[in-house]
mmJSON file of the N, C-alpha and C atoms, coordinates in Angstrom:
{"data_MODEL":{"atom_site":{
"group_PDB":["ATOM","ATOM","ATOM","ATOM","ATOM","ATOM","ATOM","ATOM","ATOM","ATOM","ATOM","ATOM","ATOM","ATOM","ATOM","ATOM","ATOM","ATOM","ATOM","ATOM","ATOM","ATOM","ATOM","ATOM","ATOM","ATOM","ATOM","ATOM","ATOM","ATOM","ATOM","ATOM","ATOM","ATOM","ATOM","ATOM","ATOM","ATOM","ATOM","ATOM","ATOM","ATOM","ATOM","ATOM","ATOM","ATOM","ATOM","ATOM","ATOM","ATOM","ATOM","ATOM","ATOM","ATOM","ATOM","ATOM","ATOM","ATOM","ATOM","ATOM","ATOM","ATOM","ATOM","ATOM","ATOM","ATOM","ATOM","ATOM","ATOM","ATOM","ATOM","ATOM","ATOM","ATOM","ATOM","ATOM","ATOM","ATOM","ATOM","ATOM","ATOM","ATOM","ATOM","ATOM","ATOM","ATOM","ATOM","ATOM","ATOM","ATOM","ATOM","ATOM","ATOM","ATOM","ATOM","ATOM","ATOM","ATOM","ATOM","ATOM","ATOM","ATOM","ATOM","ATOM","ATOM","ATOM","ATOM","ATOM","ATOM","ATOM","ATOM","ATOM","ATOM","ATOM","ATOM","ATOM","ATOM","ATOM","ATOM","ATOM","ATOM","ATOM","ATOM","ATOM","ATOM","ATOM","ATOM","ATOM","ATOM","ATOM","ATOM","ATOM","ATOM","ATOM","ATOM","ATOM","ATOM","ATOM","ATOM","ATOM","ATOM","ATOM","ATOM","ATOM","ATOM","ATOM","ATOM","ATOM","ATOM","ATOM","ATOM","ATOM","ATOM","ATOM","ATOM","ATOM","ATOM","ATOM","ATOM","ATOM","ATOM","ATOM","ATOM","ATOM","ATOM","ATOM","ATOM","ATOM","ATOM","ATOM","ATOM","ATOM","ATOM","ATOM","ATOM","ATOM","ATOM","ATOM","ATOM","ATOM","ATOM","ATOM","ATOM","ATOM","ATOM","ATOM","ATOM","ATOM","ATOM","ATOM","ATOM","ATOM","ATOM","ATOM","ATOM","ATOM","ATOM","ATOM","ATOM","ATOM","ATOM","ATOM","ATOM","ATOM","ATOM","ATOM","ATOM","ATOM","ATOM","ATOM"],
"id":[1,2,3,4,5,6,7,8,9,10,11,12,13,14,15,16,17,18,19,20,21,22,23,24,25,26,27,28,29,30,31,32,33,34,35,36,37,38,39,40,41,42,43,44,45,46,47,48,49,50,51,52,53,54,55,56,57,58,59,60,61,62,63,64,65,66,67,68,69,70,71,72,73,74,75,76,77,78,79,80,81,82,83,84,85,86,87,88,89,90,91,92,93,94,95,96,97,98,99,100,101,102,103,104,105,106,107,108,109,110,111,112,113,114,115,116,117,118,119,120,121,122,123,124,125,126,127,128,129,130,131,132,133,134,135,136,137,138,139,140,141,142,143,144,145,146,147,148,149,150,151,152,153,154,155,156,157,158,159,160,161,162,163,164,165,166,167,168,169,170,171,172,173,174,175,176,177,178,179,180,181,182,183,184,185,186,187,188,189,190,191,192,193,194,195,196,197,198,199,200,201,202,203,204,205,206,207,208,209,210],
"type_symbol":["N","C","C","N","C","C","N","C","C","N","C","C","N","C","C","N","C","C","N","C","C","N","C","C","N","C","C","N","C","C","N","C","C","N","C","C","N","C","C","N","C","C","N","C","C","N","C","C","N","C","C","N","C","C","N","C","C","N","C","C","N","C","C","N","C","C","N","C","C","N","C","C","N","C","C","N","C","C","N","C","C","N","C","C","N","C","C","N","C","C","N","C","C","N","C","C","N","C","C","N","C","C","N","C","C","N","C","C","N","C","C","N","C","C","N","C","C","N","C","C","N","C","C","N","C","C","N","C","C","N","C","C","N","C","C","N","C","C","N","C","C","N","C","C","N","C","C","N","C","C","N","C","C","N","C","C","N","C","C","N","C","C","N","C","C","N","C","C","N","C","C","N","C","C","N","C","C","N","C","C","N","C","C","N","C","C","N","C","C","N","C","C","N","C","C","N","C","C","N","C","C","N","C","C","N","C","C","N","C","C"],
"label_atom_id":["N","CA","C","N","CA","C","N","CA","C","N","CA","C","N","CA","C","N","CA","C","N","CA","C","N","CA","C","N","CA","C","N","CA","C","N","CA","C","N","CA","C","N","CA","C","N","CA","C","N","CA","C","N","CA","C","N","CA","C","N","CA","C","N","CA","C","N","CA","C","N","CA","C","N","CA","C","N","CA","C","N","CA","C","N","CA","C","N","CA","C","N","CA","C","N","CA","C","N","CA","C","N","CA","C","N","CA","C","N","CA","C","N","CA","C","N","CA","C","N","CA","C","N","CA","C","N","CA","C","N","CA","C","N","CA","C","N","CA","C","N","CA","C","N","CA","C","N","CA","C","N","CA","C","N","CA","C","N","CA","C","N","CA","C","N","CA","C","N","CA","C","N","CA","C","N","CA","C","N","CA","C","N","CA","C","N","CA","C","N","CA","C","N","CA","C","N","CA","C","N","CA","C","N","CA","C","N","CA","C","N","CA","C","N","CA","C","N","CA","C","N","CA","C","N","CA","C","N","CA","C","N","CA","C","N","CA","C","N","CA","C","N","CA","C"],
"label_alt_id":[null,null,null,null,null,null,null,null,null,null,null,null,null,null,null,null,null,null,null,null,null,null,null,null,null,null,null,null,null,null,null,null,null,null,null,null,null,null,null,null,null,null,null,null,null,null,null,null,null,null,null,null,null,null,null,null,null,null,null,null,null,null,null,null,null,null,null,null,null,null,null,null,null,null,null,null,null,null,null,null,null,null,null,null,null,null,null,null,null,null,null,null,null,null,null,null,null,null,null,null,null,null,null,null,null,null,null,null,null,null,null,null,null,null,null,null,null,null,null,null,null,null,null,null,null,null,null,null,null,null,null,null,null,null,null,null,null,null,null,null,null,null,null,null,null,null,null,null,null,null,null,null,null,null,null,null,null,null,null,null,null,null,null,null,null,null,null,null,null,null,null,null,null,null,null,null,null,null,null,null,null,null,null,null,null,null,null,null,null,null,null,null,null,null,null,null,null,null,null,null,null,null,null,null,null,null,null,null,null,null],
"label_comp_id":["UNK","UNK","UNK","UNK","UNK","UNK","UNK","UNK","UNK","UNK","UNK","UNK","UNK","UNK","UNK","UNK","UNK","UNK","UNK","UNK","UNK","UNK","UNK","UNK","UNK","UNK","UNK","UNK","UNK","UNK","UNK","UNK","UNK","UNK","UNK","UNK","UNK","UNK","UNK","UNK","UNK","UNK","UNK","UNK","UNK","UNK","UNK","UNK","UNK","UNK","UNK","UNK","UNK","UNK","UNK","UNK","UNK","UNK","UNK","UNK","UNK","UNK","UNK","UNK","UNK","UNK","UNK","UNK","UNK","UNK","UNK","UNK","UNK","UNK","UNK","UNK","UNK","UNK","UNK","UNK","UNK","UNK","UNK","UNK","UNK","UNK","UNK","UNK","UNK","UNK","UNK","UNK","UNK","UNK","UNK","UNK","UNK","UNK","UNK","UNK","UNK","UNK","UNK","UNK","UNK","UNK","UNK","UNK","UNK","UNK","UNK","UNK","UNK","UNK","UNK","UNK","UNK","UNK","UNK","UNK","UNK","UNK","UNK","UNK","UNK","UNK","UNK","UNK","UNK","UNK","UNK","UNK","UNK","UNK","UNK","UNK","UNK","UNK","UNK","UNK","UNK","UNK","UNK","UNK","UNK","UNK","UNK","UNK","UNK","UNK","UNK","UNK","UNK","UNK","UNK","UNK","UNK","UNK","UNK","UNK","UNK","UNK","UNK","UNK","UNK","UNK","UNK","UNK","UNK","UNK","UNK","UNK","UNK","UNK","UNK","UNK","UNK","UNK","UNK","UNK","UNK","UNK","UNK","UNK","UNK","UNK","UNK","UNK","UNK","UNK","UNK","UNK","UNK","UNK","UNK","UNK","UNK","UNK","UNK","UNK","UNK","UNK","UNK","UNK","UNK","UNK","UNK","UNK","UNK","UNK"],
"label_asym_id":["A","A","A","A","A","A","A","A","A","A","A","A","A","A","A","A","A","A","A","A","A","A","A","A","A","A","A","A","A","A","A","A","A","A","A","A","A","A","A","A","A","A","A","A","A","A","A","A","A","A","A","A","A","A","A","A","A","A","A","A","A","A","A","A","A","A","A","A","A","A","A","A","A","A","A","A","A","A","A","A","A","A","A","A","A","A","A","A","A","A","A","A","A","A","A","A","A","A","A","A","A","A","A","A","A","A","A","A","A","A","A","A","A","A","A","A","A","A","A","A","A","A","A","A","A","A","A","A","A","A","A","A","A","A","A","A","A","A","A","A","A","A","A","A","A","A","A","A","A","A","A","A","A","A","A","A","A","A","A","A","A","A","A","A","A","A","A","A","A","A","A","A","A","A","A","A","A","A","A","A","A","A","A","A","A","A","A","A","A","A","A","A","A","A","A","A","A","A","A","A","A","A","A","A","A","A","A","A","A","A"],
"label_entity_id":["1","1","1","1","1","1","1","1","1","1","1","1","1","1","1","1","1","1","1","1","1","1","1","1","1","1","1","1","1","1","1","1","1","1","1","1","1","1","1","1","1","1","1","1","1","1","1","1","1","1","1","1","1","1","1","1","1","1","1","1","1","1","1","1","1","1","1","1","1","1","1","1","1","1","1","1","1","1","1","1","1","1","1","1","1","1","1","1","1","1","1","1","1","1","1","1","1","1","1","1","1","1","1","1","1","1","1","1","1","1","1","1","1","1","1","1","1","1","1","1","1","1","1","1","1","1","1","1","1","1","1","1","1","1","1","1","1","1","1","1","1","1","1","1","1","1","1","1","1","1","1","1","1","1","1","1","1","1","1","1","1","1","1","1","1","1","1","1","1","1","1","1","1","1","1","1","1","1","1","1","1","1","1","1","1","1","1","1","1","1","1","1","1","1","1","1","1","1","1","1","1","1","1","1","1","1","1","1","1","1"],
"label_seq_id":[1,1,1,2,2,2,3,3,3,4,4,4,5,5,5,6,6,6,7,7,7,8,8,8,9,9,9,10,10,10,11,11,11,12,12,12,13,13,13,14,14,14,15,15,15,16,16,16,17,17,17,18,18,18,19,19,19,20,20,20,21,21,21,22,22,22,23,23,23,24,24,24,25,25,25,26,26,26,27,27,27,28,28,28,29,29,29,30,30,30,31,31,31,32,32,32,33,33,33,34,34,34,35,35,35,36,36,36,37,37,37,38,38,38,39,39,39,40,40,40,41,41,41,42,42,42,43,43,43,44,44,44,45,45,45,46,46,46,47,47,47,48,48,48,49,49,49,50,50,50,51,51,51,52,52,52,53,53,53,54,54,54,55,55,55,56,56,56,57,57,57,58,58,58,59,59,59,60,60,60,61,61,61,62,62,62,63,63,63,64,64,64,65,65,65,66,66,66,67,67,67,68,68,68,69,69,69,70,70,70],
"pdbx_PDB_ins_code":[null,null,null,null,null,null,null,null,null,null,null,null,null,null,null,null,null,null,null,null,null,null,null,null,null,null,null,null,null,null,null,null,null,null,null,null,null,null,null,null,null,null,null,null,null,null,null,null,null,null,null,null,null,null,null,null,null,null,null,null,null,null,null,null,null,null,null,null,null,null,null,null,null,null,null,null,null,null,null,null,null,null,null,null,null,null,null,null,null,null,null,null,null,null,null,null,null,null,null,null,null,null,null,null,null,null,null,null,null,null,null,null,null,null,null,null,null,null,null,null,null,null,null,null,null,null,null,null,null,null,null,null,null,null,null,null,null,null,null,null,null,null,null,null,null,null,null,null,null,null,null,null,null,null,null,null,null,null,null,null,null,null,null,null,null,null,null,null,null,null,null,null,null,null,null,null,null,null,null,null,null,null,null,null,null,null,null,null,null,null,null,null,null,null,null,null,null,null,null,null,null,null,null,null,null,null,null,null,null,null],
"Cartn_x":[70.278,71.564,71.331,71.859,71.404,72.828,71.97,73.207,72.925,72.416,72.889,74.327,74.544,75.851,76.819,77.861,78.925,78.35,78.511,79.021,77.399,76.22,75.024,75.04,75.183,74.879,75.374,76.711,77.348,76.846,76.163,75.953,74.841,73.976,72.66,72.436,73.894,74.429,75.007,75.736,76.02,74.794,73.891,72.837,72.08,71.844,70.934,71.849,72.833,74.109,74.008,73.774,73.917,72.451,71.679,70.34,70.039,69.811,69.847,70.787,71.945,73.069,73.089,72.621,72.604,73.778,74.329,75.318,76.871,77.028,78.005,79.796,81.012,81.884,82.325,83.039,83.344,85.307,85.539,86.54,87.545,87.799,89.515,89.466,88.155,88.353,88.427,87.744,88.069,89.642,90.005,91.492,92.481,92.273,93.033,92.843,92.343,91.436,93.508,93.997,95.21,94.825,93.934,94.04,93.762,92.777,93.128,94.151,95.161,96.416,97.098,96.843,97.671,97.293,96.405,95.301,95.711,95.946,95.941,97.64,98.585,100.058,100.013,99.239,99.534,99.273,98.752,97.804,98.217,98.978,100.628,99.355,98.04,97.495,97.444,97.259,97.817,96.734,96.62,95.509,94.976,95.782,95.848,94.879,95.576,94.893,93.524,92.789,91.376,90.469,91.417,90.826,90.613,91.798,91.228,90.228,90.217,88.627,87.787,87.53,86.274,86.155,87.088,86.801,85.895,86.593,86.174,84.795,84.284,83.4,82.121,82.497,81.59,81.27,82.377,82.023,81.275,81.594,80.302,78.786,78.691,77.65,76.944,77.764,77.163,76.756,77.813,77.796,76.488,75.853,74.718,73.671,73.541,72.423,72.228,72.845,72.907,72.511,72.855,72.518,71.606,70.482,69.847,69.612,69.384,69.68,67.855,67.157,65.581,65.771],
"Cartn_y":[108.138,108.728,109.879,110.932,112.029,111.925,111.867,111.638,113.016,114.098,115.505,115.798,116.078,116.469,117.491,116.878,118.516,119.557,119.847,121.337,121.873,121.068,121.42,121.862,121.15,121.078,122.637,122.747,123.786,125.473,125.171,125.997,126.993,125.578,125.796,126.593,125.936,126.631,127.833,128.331,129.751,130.686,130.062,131.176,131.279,129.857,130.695,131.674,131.633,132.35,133.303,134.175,135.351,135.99,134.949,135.363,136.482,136.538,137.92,138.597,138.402,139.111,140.44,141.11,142.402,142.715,144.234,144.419,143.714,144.003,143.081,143.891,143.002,143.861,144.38,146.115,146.412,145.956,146.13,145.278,145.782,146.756,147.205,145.69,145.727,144.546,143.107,142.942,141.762,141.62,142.625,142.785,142.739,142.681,143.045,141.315,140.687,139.455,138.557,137.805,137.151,136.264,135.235,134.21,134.943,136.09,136.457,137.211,137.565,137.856,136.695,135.618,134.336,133.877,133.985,133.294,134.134,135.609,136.976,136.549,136.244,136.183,135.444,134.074,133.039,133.276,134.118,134.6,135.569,136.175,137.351,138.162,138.129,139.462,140.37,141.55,142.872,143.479,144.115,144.727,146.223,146.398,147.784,147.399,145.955,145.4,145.181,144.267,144.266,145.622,146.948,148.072,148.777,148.613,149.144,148.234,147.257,146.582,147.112,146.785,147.415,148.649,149.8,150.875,150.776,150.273,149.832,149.669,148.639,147.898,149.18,149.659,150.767,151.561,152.723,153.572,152.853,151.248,150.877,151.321,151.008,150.355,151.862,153.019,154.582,154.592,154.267,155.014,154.262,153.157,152.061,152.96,154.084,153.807,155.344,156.24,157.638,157.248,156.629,156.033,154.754,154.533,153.239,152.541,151.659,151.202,150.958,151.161,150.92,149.498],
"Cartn_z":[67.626,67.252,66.271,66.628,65.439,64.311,63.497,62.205,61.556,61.862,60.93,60.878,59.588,59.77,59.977,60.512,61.717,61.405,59.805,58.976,59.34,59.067,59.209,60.772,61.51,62.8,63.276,63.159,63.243,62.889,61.618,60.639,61.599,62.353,62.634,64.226,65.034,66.068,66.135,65.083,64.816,64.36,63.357,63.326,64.943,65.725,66.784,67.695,67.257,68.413,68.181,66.922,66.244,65.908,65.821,65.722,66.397,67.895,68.564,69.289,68.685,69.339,69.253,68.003,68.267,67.142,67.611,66.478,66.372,64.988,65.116,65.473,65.985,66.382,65.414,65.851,64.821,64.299,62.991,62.186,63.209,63.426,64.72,65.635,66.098,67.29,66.795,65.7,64.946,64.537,63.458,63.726,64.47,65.659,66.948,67.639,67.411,67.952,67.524,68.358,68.249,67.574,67.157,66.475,64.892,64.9,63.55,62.918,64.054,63.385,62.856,63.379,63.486,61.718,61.642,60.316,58.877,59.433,58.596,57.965,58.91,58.875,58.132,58.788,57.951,56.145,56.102,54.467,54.295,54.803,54.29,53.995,55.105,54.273,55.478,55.346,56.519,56.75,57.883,58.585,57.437,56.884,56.128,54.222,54.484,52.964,53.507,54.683,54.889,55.092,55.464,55.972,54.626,53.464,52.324,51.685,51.559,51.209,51.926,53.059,53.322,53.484,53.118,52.627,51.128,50.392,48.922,48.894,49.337,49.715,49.964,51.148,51.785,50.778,50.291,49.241,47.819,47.609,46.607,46.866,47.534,48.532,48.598,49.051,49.06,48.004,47.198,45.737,44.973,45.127,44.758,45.547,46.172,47.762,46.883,46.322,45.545,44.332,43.633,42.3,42.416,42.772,42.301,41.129,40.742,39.277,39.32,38.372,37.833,37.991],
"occupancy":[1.0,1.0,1.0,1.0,1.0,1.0,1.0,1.0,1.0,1.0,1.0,1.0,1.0,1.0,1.0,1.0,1.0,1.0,1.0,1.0,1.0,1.0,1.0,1.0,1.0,1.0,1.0,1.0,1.0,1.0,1.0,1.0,1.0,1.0,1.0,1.0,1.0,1.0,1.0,1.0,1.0,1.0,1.0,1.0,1.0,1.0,1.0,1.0,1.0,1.0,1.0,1.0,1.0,1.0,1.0,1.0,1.0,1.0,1.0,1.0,1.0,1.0,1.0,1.0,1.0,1.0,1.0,1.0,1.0,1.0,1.0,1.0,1.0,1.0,1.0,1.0,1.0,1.0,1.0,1.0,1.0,1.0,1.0,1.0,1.0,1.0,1.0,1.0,1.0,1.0,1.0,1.0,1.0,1.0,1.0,1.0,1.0,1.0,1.0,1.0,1.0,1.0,1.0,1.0,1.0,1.0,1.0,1.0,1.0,1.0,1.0,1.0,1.0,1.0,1.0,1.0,1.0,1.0,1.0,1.0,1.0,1.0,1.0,1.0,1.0,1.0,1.0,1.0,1.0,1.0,1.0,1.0,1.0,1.0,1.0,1.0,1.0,1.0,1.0,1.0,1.0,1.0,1.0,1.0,1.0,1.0,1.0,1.0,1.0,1.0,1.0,1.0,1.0,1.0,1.0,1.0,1.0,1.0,1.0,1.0,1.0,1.0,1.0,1.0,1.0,1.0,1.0,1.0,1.0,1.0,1.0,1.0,1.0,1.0,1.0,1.0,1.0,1.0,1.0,1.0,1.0,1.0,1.0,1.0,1.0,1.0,1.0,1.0,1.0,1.0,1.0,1.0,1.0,1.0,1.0,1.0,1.0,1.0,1.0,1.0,1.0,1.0,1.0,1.0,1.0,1.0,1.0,1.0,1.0,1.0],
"B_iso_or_equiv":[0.0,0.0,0.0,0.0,0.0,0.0,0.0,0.0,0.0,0.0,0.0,0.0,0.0,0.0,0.0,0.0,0.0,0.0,0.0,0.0,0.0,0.0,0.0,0.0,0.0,0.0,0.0,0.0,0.0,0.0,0.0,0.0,0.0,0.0,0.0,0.0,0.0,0.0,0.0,0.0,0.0,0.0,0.0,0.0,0.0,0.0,0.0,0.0,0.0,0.0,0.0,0.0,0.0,0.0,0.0,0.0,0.0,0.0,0.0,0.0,0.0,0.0,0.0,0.0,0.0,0.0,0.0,0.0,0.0,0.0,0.0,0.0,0.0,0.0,0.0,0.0,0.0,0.0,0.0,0.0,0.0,0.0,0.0,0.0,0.0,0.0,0.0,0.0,0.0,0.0,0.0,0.0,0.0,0.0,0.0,0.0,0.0,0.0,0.0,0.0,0.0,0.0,0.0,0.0,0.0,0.0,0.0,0.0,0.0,0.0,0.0,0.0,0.0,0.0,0.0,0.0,0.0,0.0,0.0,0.0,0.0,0.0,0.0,0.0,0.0,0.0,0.0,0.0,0.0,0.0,0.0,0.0,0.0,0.0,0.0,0.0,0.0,0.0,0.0,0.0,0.0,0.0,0.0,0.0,0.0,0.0,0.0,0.0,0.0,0.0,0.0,0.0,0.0,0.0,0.0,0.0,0.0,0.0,0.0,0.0,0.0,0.0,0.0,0.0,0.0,0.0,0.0,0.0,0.0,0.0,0.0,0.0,0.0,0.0,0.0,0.0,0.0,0.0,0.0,0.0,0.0,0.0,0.0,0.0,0.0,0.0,0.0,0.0,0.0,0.0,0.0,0.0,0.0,0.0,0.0,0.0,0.0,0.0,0.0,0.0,0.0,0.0,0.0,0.0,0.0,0.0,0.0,0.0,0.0,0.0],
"pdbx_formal_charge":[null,null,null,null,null,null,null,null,null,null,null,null,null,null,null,null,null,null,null,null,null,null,null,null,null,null,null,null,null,null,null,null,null,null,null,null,null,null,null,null,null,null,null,null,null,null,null,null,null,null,null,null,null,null,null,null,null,null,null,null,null,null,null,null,null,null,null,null,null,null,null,null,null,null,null,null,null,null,null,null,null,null,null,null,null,null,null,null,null,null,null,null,null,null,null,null,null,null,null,null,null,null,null,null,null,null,null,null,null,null,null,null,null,null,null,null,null,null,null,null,null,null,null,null,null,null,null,null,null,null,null,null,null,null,null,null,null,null,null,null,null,null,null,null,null,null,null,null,null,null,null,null,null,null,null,null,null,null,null,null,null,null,null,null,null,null,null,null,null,null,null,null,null,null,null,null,null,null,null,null,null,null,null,null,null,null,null,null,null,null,null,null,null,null,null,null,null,null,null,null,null,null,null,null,null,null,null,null,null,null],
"auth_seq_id":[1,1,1,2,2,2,3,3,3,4,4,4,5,5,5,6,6,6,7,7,7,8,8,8,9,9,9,10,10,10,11,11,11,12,12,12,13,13,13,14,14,14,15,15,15,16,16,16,17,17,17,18,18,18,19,19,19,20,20,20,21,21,21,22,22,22,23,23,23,24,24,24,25,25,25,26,26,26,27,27,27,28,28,28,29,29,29,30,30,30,31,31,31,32,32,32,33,33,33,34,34,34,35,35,35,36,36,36,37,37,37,38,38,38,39,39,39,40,40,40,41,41,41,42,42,42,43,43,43,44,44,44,45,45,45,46,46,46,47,47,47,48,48,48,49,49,49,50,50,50,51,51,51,52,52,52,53,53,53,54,54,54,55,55,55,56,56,56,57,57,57,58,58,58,59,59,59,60,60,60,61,61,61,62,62,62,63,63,63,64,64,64,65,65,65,66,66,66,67,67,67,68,68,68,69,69,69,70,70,70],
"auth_comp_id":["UNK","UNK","UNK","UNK","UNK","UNK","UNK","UNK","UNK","UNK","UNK","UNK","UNK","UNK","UNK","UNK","UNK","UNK","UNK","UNK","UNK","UNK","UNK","UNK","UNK","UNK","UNK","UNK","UNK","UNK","UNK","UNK","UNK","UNK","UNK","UNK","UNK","UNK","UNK","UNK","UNK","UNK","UNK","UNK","UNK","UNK","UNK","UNK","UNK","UNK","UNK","UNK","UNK","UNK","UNK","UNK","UNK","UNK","UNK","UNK","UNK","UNK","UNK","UNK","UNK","UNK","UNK","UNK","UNK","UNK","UNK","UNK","UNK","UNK","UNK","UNK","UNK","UNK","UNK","UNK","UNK","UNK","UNK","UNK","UNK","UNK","UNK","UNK","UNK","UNK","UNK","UNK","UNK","UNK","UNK","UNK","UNK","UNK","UNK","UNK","UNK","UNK","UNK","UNK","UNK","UNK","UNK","UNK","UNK","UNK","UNK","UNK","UNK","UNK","UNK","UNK","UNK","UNK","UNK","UNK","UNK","UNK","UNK","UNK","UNK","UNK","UNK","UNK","UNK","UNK","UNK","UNK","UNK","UNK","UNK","UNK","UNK","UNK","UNK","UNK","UNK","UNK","UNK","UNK","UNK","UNK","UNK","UNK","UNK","UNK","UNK","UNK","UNK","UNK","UNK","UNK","UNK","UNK","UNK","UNK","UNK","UNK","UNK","UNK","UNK","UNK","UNK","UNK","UNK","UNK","UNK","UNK","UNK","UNK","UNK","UNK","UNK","UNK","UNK","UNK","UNK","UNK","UNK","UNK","UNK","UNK","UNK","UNK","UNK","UNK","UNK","UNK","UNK","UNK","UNK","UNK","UNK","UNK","UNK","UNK","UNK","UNK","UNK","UNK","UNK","UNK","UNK","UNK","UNK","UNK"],
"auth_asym_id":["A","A","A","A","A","A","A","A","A","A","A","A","A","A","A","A","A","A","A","A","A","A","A","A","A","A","A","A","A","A","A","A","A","A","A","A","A","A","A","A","A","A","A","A","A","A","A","A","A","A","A","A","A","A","A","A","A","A","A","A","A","A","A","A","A","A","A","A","A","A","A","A","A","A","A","A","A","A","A","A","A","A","A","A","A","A","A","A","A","A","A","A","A","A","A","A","A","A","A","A","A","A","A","A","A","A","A","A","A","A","A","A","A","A","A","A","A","A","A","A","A","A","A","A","A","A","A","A","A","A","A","A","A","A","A","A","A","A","A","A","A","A","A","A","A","A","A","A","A","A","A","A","A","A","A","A","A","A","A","A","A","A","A","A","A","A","A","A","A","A","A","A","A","A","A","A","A","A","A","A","A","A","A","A","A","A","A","A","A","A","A","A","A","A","A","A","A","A","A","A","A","A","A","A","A","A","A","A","A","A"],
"auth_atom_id":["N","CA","C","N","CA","C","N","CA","C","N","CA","C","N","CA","C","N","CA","C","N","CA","C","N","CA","C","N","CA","C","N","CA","C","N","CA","C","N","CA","C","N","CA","C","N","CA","C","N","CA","C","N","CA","C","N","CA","C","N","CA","C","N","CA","C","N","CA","C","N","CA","C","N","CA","C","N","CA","C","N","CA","C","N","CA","C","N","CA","C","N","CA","C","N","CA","C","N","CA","C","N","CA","C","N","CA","C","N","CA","C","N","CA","C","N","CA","C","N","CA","C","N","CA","C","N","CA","C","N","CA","C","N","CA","C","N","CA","C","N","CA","C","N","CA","C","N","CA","C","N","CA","C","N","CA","C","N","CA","C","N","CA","C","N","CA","C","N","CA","C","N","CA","C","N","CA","C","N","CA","C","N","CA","C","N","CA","C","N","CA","C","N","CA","C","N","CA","C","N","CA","C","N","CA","C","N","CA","C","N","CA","C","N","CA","C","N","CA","C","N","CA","C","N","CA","C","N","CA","C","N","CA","C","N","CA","C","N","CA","C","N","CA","C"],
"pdbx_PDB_model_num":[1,1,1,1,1,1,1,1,1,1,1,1,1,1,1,1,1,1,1,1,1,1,1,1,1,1,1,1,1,1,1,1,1,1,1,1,1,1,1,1,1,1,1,1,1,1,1,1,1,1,1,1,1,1,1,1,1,1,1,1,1,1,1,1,1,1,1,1,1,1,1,1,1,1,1,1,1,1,1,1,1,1,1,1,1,1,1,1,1,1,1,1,1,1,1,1,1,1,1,1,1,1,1,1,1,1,1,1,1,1,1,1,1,1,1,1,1,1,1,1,1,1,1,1,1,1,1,1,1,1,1,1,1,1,1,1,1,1,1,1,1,1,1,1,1,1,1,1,1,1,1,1,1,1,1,1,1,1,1,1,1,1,1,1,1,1,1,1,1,1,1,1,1,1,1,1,1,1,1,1,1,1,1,1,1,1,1,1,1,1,1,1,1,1,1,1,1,1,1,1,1,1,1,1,1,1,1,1,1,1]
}}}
């Protein structure tokens, strides 16, 4: 009987799934995906609030890649 557990089991099935998948989709199509509107609604949060994060996000990330820290 294998007793590993779900969350592990799971954990371990998504990395080999993704392991060589290649790139990942980009956020429009994730956005656009119906169950994550469903999830997004439910969390009163809006396609426009995740697009300015990961705007945010990105320009850190430049702005870290121009400036390296010693």
């Amino acid at each position: 009987m294998n007793r590993t557990p779900f969350k592990r089991r799971a954990s371990r099935r998504a990395a080999v799934a993704y392991a060589g998948a290649g790139t990942e989709p980009p956020i429009a199509e994730l956005l656009d995906d119906p169950i994550t509107q469903i999830l997004m609604a439910s969390d009163r949060i809006r396609p426009e609030d995740v697009g300015a994060l990961v705007e945010a996000a990105r320009r850190r990330l430049l702005a870290r890649r121009s400036h390296p820290t010693p």
